[in-house]
PyMOL commands that place a pseudoatom at each C-alpha (Angstrom):
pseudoatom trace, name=CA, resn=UNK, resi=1, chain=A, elem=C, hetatm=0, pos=[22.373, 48.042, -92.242]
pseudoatom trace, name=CA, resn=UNK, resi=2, chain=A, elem=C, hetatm=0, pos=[25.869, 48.740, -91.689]
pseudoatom trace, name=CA, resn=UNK, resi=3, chain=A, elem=C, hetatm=0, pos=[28.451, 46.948, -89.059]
pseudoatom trace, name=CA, resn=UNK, resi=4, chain=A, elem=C, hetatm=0, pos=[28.158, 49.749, -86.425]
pseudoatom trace, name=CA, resn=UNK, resi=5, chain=A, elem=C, hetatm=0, pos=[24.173, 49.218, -86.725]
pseudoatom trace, name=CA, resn=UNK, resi=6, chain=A, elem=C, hetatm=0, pos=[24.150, 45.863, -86.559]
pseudoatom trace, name=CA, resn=UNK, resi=7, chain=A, elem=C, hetatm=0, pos=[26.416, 45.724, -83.222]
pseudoatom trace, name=CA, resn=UNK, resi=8, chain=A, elem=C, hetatm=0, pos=[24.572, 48.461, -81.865]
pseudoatom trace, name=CA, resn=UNK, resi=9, chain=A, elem=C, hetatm=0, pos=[21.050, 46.325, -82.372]
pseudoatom trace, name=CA, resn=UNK, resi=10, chain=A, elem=C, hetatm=0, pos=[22.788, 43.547, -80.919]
pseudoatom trace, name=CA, resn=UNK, resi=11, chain=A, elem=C, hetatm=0, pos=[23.789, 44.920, -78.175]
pseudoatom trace, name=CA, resn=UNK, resi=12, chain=A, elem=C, hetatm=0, pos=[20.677, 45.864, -76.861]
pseudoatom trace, name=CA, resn=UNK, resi=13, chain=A, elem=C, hetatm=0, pos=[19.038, 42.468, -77.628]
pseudoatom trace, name=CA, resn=UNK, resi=14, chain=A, elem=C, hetatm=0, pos=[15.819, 41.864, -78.662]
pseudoatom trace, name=CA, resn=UNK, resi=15, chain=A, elem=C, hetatm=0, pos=[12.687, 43.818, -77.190]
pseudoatom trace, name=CA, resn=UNK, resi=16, chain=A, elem=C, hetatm=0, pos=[11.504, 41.998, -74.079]
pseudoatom trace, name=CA, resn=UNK, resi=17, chain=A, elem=C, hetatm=0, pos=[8.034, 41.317, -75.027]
pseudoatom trace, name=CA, resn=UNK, resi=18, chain=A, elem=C, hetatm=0, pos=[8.815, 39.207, -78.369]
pseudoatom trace, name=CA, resn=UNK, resi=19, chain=A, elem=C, hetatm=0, pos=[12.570, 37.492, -76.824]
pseudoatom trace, name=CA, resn=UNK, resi=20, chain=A, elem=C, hetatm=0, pos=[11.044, 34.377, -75.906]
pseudoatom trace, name=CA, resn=UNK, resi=21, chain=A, elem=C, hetatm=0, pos=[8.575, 34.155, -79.185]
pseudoatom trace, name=CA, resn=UNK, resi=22, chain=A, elem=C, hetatm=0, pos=[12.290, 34.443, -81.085]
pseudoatom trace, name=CA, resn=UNK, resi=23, chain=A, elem=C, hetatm=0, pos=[13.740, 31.624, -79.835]
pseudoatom trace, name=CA, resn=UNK, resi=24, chain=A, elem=C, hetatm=0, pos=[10.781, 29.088, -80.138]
pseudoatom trace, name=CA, resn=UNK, resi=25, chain=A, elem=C, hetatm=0, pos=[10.518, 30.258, -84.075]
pseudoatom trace, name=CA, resn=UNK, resi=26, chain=A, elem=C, hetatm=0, pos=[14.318, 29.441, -84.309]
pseudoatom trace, name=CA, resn=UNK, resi=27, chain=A, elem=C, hetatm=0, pos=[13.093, 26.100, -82.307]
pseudoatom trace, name=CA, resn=UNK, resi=28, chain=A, elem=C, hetatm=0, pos=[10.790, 25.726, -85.059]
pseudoatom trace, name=CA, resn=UNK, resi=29, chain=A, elem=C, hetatm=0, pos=[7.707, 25.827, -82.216]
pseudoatom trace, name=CA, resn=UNK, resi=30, chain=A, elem=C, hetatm=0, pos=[5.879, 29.414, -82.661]
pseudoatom trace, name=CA, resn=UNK, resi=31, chain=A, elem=C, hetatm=0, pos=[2.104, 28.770, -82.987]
pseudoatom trace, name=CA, resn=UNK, resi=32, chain=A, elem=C, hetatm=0, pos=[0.994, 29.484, -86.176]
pseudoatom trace, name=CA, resn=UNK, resi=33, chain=A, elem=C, hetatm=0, pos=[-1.314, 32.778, -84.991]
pseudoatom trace, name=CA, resn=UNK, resi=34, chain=A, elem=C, hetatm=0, pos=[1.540, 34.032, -83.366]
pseudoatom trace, name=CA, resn=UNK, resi=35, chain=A, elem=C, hetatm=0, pos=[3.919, 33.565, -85.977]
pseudoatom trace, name=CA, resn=UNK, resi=36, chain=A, elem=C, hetatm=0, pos=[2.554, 36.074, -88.695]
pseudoatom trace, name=CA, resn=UNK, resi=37, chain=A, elem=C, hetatm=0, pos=[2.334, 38.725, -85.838]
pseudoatom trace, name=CA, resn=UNK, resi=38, chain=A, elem=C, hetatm=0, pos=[5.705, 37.979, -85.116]
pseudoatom trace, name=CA, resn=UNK, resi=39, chain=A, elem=C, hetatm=0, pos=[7.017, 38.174, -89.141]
pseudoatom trace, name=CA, resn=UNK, resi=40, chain=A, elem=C, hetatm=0, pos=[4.861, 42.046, -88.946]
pseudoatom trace, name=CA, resn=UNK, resi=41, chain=A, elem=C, hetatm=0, pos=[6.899, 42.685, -85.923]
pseudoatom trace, name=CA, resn=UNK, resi=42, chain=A, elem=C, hetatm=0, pos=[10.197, 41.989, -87.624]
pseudoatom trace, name=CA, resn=UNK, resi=43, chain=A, elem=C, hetatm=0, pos=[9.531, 43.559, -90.593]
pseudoatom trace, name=CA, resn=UNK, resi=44, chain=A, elem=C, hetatm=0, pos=[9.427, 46.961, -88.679]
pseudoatom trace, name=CA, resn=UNK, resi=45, chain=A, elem=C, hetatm=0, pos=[12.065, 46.200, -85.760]
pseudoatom trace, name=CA, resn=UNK, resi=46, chain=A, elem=C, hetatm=0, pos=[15.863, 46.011, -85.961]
pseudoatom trace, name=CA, resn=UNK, resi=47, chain=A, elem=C, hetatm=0, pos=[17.278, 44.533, -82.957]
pseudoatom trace, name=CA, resn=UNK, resi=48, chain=A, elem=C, hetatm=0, pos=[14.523, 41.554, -83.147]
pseudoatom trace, name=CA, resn=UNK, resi=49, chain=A, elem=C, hetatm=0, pos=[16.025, 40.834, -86.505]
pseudoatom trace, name=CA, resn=UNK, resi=50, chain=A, elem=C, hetatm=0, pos=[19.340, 41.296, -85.785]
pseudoatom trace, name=CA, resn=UNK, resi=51, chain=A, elem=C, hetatm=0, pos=[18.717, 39.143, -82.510]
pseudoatom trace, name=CA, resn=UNK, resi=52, chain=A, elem=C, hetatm=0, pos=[16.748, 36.334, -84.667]
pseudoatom trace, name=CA, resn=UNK, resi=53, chain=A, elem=C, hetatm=0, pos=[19.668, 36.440, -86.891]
pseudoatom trace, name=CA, resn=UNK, resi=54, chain=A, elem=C, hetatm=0, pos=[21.910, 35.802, -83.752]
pseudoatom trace, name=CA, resn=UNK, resi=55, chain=A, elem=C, hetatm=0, pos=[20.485, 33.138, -83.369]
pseudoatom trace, name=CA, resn=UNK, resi=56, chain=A, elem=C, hetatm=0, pos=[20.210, 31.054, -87.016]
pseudoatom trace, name=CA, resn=UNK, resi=57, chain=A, elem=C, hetatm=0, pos=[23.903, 31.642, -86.457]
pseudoatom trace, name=CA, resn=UNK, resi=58, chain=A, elem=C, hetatm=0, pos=[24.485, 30.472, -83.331]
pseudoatom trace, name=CA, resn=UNK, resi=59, chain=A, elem=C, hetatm=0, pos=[22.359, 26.897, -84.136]
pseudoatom trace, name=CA, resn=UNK, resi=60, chain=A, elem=C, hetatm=0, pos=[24.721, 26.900, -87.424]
pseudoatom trace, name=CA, resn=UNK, resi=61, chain=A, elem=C, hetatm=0, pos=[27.757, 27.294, -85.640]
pseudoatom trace, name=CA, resn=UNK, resi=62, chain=A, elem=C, hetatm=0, pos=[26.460, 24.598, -83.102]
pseudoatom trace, name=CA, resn=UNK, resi=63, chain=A, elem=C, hetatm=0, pos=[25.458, 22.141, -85.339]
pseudoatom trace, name=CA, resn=UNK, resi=64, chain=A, elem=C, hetatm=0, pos=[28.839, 22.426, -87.530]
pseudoatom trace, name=CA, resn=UNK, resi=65, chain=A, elem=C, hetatm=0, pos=[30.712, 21.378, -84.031]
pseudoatom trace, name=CA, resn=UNK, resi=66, chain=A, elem=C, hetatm=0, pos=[28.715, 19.169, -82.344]
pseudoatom trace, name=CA, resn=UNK, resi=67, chain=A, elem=C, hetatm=0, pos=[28.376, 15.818, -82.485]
pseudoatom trace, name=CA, resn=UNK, resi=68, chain=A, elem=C, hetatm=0, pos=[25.424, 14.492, -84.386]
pseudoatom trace, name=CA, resn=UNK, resi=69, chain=A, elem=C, hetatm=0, pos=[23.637, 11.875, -82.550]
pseudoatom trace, name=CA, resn=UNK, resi=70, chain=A, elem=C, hetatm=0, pos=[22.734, 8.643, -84.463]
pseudoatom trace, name=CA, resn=UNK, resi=71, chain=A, elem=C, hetatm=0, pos=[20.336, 6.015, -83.440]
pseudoatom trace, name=CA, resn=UNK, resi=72, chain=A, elem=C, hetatm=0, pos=[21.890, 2.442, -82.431]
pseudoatom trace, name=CA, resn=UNK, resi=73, chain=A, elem=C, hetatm=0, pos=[20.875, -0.077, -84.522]
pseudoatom trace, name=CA, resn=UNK, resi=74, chain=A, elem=C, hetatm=0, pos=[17.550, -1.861, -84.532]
pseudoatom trace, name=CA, resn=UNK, resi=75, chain=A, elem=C, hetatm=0, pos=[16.163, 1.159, -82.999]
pseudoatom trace, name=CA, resn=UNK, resi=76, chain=A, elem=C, hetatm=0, pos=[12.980, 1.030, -85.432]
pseudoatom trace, name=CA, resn=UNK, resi=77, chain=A, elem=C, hetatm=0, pos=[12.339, -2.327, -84.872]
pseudoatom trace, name=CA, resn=UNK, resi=78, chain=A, elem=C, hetatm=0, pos=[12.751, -1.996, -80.746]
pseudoatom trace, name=CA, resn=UNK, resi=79, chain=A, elem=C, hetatm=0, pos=[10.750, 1.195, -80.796]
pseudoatom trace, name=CA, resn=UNK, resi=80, chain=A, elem=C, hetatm=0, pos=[7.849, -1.087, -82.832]
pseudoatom trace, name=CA, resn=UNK, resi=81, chain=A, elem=C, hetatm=0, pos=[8.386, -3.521, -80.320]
pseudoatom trace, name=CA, resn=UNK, resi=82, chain=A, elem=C, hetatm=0, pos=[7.688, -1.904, -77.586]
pseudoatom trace, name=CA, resn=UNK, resi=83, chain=A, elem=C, hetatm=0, pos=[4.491, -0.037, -78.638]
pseudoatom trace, name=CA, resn=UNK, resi=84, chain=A, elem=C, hetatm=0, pos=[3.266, -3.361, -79.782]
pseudoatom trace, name=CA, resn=UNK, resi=85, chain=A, elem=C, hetatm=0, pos=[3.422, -4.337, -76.263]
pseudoatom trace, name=CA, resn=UNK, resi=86, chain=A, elem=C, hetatm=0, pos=[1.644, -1.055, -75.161]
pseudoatom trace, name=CA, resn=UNK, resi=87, chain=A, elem=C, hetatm=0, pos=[-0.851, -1.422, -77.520]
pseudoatom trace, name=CA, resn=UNK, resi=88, chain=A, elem=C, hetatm=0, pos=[-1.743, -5.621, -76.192]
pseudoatom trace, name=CA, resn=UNK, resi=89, chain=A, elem=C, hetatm=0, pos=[-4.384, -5.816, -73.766]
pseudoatom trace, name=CA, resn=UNK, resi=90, chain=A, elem=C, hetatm=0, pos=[-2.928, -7.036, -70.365]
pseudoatom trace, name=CA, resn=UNK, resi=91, chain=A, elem=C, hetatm=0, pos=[-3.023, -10.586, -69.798]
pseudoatom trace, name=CA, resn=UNK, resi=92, chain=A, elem=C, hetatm=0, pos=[-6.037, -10.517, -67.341]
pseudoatom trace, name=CA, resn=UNK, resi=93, chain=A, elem=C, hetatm=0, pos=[-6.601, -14.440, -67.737]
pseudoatom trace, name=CA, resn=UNK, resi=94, chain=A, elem=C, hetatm=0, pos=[-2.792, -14.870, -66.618]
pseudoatom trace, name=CA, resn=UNK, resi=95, chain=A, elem=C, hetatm=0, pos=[-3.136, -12.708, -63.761]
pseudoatom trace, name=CA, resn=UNK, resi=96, chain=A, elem=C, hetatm=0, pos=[-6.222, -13.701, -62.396]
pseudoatom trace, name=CA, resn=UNK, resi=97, chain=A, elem=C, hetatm=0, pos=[-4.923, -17.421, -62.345]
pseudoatom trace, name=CA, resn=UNK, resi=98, chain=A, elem=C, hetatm=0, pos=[-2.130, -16.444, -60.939]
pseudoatom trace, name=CA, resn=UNK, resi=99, chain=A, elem=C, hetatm=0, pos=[-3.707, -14.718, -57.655]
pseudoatom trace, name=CA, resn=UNK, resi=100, chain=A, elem=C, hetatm=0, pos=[-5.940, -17.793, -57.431]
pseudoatom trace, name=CA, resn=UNK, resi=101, chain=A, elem=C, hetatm=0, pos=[-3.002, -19.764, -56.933]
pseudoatom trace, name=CA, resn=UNK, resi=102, chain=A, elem=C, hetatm=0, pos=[-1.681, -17.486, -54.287]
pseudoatom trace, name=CA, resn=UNK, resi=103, chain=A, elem=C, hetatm=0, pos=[-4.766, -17.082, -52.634]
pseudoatom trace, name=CA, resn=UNK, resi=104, chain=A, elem=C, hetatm=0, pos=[-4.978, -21.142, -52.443]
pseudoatom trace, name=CA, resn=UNK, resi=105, chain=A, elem=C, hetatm=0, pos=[-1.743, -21.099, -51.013]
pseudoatom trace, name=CA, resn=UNK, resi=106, chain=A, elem=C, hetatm=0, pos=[-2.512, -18.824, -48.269]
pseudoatom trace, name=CA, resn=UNK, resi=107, chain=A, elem=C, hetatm=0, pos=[-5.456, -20.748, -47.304]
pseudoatom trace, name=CA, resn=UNK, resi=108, chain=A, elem=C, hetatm=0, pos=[-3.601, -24.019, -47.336]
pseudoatom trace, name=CA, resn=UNK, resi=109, chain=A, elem=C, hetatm=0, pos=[-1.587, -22.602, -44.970]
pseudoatom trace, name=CA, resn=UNK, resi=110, chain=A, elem=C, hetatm=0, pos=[-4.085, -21.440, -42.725]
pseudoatom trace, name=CA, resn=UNK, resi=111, chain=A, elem=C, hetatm=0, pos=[-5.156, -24.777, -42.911]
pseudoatom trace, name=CA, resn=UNK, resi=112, chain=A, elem=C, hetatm=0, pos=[-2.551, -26.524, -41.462]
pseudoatom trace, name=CA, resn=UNK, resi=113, chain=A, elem=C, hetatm=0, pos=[-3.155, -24.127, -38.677]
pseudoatom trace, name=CA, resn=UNK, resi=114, chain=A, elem=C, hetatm=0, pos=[-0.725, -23.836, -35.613]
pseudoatom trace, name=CA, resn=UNK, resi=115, chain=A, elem=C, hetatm=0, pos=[2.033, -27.112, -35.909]
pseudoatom trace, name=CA, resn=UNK, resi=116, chain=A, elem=C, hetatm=0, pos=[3.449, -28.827, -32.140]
pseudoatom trace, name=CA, resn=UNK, resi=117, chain=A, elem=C, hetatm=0, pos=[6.673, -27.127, -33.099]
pseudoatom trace, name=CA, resn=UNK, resi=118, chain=A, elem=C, hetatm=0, pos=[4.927, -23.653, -32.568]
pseudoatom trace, name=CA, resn=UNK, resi=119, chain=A, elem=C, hetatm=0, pos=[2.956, -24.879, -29.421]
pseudoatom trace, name=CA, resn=UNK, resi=120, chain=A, elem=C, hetatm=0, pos=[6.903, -25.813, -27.880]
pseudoatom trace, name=CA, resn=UNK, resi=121, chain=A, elem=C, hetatm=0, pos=[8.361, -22.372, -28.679]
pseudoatom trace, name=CA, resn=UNK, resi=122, chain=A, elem=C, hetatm=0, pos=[5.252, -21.190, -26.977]
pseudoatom trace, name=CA, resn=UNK, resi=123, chain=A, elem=C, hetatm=0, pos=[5.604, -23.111, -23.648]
pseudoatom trace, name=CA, resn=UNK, resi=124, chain=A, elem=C, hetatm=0, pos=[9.047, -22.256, -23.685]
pseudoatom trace, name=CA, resn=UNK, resi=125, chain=A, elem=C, hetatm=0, pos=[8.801, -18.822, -24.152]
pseudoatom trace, name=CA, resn=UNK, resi=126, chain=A, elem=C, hetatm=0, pos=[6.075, -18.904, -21.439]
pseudoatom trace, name=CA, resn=UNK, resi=127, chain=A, elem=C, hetatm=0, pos=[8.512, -20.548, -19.176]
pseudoatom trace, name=CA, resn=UNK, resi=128, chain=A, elem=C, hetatm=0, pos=[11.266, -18.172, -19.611]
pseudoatom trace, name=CA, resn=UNK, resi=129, chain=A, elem=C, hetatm=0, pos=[9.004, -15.507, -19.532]
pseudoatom trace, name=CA, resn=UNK, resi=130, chain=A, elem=C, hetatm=0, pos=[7.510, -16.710, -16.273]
pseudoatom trace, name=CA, resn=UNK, resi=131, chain=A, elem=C, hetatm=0, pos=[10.423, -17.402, -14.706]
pseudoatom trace, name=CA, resn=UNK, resi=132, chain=A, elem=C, hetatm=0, pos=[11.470, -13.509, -15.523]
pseudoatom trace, name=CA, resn=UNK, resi=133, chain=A, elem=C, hetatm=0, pos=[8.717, -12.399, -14.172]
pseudoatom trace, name=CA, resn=UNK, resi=134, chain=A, elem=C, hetatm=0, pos=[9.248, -14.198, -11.111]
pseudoatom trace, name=CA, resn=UNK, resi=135, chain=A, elem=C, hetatm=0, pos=[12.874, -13.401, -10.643]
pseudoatom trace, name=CA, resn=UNK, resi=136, chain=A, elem=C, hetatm=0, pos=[12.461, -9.673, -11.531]
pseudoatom trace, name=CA, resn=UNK, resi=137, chain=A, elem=C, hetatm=0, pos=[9.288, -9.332, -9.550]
pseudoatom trace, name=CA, resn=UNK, resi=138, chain=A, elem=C, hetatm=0, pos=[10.961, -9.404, -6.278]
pseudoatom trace, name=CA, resn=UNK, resi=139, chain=A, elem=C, hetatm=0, pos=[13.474, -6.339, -7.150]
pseudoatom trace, name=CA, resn=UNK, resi=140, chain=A, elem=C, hetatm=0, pos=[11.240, -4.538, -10.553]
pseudoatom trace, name=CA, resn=UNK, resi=141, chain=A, elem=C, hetatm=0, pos=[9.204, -3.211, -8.593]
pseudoatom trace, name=CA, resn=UNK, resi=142, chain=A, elem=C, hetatm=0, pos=[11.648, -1.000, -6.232]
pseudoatom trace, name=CA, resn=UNK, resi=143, chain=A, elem=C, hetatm=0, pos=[13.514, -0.371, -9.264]
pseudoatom trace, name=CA, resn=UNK, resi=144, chain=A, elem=C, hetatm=0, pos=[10.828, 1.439, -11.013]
pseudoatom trace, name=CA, resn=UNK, resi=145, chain=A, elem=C, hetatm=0, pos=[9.648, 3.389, -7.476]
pseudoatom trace, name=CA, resn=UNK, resi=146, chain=A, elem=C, hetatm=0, pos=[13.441, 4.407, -7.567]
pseudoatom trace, name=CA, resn=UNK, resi=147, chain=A, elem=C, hetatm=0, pos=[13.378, 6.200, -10.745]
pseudoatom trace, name=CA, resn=UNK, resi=148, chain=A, elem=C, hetatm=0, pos=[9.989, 7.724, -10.687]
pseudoatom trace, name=CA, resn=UNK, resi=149, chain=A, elem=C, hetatm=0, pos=[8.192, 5.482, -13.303]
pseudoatom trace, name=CA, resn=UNK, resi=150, chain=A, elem=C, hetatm=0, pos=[5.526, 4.852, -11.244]
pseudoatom trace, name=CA, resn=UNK, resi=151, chain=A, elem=C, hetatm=0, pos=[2.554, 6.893, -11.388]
pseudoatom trace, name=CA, resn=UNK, resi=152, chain=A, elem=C, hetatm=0, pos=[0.929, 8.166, -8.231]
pseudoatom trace, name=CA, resn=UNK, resi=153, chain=A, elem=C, hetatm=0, pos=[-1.804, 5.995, -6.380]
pseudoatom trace, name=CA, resn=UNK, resi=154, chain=A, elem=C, hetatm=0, pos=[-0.786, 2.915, -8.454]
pseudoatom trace, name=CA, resn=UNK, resi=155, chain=A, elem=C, hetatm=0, pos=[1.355, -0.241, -7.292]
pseudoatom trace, name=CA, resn=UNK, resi=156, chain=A, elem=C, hetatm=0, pos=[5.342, -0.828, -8.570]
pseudoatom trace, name=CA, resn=UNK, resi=157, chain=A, elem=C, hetatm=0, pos=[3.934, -4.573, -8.873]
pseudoatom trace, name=CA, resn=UNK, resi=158, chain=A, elem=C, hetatm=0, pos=[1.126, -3.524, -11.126]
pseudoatom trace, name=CA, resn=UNK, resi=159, chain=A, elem=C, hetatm=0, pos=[3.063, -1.101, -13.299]
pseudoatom trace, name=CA, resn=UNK, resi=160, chain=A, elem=C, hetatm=0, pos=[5.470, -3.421, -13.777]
pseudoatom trace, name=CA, resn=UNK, resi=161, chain=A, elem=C, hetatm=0, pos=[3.206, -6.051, -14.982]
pseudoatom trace, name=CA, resn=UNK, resi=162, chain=A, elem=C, hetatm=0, pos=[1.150, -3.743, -17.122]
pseudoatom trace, name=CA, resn=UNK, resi=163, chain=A, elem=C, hetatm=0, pos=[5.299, -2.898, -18.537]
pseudoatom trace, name=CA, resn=UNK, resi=164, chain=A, elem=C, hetatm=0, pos=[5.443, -6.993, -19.275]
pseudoatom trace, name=CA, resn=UNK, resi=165, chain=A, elem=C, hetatm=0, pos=[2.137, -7.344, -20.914]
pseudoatom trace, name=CA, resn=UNK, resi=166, chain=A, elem=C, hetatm=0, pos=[2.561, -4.581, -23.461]
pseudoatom trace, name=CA, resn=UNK, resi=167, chain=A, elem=C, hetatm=0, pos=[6.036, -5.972, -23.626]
pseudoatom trace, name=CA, resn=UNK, resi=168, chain=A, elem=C, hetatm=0, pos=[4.458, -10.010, -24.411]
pseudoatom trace, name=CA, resn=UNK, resi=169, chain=A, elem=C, hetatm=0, pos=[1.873, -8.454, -26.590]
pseudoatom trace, name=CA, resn=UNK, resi=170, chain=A, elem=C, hetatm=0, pos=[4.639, -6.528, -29.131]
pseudoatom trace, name=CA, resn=UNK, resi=171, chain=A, elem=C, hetatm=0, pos=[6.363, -9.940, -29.027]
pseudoatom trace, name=CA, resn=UNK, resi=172, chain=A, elem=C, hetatm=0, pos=[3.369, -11.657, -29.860]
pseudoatom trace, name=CA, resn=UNK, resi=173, chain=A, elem=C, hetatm=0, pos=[2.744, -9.153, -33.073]
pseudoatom trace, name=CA, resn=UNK, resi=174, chain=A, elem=C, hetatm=0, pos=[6.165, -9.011, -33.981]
pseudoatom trace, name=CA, resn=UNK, resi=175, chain=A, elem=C, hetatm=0, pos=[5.948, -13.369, -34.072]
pseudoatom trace, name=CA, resn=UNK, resi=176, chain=A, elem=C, hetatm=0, pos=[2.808, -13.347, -35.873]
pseudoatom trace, name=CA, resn=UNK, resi=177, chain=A, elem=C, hetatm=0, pos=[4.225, -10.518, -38.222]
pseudoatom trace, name=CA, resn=UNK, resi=178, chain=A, elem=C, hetatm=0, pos=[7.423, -13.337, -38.772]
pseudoatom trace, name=CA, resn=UNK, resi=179, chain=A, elem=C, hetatm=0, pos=[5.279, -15.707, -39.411]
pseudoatom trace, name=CA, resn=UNK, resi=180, chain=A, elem=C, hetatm=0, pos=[3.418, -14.495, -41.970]
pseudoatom trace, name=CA, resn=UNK, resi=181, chain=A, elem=C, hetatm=0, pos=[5.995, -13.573, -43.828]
pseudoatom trace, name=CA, resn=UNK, resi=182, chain=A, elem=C, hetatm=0, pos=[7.896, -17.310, -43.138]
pseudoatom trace, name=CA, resn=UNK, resi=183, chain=A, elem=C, hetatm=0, pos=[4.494, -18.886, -45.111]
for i in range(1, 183): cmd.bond("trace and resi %d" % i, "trace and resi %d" % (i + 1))
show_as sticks, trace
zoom trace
């Protein structure tokens, strides 16, 4: 084929049903019953060639420029390492022991149950919140009737103490929730 031929083949680039089975056999990863109807196919078809040629060249010309990477060293051994470790059985024994001793420490916890220092916070936090109660009680109420948040057919005293409880209750939960996490 001469120069004009070649260019012209080129130029129109391989035929669309074999382009992507070119560049996996230049990848080296055509499966084996599709690579000897690809080799029949290139026997008989120019551009294909001239593309598959295209691209030898192109990987030359790449790998005469680029950088060719190198392993650091101890690689092997690191690499062995490491499946070793894939290939041990986990350490059930270790694991199990060491829940048990988490498990114990949860329940010793328990144990000790609710200390004087958390029944003071608690009376004081029921004082303070009693004594906002009272305080707020005598103006709350209007204040909610004011804006509207009180349903129809239902007290400003008993809204706003429904208000309070939910309010005591997400302080409760987000003391208990402290807690927890303080053992």
């Amino acid at each position: 084929m001469n120069q004009t031929s070649h260019e012209h083949a080129l130029s129109l680039g391989p035929c669309a049903d074999y382009e992507f089975d070119l560049v996996e056999q230049s990848e080296g990863a055509v499966a084996p019953e599709l690579a000897a109807r690809l080799q029949q196919h290139l026997a008989h078809c120019v551009r294909c060639r001239a593309y598959a040629a295209g691209l030898v060249e192109l990987d030359t010309a790449l790998a005469a420029v680029l950088p060719q990477p190198e392993l650091s060293p101890g690689f092997d051994a690191l690499l062995a390492a490491r499946i070793a470790g894939l290939q041990r059985a986990p350490d059930r024994t270790g694991a199990l022991a060491a829940a048990e001793r988490e498990h114990e420490q949860l329940l010793r916890a328990l144990g000790r149950g609710v200390g004087w220092r958390t029944w003071l916070n608690a009376a004081a936090l029921g004082s303070v919140a009693g004594g906002v109660v009272l305080a707020l009680d005598s103006f709350a109420p209007q204040l909610l009737q004011a804006y509207g948040l009180v349903p129809a057919g239902v007290s400003a005293s008993t809204t706003f103490a429904t208000v309070l409880g939910l309010a005591a209750v997400a302080c409760g939960l987000a003391l208990s929730r402290w807690r927890a996490q303080a053992l």
